[in-house]
C-alpha positions in Angstrom: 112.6 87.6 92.7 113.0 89.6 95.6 110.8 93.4 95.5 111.9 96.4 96.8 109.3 98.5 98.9 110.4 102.1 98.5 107.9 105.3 100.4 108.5 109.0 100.0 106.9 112.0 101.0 107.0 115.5 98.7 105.4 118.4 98.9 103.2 119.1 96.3 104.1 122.4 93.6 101.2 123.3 91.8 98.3 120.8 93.1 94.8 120.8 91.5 92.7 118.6 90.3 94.0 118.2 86.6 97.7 117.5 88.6 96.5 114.7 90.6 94.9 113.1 87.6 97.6 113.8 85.0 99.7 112.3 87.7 97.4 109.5 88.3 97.0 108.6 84.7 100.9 108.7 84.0 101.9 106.5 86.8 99.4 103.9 86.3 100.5 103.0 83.1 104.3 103.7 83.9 103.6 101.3 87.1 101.9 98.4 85.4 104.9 98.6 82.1 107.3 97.9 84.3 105.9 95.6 86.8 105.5 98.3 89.9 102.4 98.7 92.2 101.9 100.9 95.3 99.4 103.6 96.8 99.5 107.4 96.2 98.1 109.4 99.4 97.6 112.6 97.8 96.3 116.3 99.5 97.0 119.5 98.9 99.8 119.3 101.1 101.2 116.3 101.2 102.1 113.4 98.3 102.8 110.0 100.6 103.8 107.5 98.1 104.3 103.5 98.2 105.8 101.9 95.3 107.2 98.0 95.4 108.0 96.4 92.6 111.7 95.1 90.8 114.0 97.1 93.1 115.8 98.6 89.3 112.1 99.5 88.1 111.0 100.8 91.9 114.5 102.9 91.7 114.2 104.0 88.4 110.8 105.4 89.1 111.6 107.3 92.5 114.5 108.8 90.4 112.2 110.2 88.1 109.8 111.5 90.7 112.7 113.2 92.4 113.4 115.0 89.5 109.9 115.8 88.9 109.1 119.7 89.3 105.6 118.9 90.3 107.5 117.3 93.8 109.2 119.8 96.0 111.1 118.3 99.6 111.2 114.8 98.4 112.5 112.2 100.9 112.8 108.8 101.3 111.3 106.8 104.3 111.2 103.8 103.8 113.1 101.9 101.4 113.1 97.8 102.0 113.4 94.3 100.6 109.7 92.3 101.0 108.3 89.3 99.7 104.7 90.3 98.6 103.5 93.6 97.7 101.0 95.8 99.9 99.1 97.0 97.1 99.3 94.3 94.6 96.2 94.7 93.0 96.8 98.2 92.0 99.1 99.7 89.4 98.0 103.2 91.4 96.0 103.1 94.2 94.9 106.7 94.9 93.5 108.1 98.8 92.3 111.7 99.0 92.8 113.2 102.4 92.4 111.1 105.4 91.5 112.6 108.4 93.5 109.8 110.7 96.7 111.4 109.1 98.4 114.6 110.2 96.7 118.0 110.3 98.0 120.8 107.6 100.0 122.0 110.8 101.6 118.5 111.4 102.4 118.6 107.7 103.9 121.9 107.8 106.2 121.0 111.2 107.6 118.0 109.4 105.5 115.4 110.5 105.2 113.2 107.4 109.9 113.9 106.8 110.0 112.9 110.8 107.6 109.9 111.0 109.2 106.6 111.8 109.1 103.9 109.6 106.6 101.7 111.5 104.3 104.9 111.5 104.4 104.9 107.5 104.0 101.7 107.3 101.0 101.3 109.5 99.4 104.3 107.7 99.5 102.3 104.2 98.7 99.2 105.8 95.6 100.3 107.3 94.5 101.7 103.4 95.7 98.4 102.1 92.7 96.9 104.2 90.2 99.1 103.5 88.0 98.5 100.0 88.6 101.5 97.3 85.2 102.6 95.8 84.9 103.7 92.1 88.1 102.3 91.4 
């Protein structure tokens, strides 16, 4: 069965710690119900999202993100057939901030609504291949 890989970007409303986990909690056991995986890239300032999965589950769940009052400038950047998941080991794999992304002044240019697609993708493929601790 082919998977869609779908990646947003939103500005968080509201962030603090009980947010990210609430969110974090949720989505996990949303994600592994209906058969999704992906990464969650979370700051402050930024949500950067991967989700693959069935392209109808994958769809379904962007949908309800975008309607999500937590989420604020939601857009798509990527959204793309593939053949194996990035993050198929994780339900939710969750980054804090990474100081190899954009700056808070990036951010609030646009940076993460203007990146190109092979600039996404090389940002979750580089976490893919790095080893989560306390997971």
């Amino acid at each position: 069965m082919p998977l869609l890989q779908l990646i947003y970007a939103s500005r968080p409303f509201g962030f603090d710690a009980g947010t990210l986990l609430d969110i974090l909690f949720k989505a996990r056991a949303t994600n592994a119900a209906a058969d999704v995986t992906g990464c969650l890239i979370c700051r402050d300032d930024l949500y950067l999202q991967l989700l693959e999965g069935p392209a109808e589950n994958v769809q379904h769940i962007y949908d309800k993100i975008t309607r999500d009052d937590r989420h604020v400038e939601v857009t798509q950047l990527v959204n793309q057939p593939v053949t194996e998941r990035m993050f198929g080991a994780w339900a939710m794999r969750d980054d804090p901030v990474q100081t190899w992304m954009w700056t808070r002044e990036e951010v609030d240019r646009g940076a993460a609504h203007s990146a190109s697609k092979d600039d996404v993708l090389q940002i979750f493929s580089r976490l893919a291949a790095q080893p989560q601790e306390n997971s």
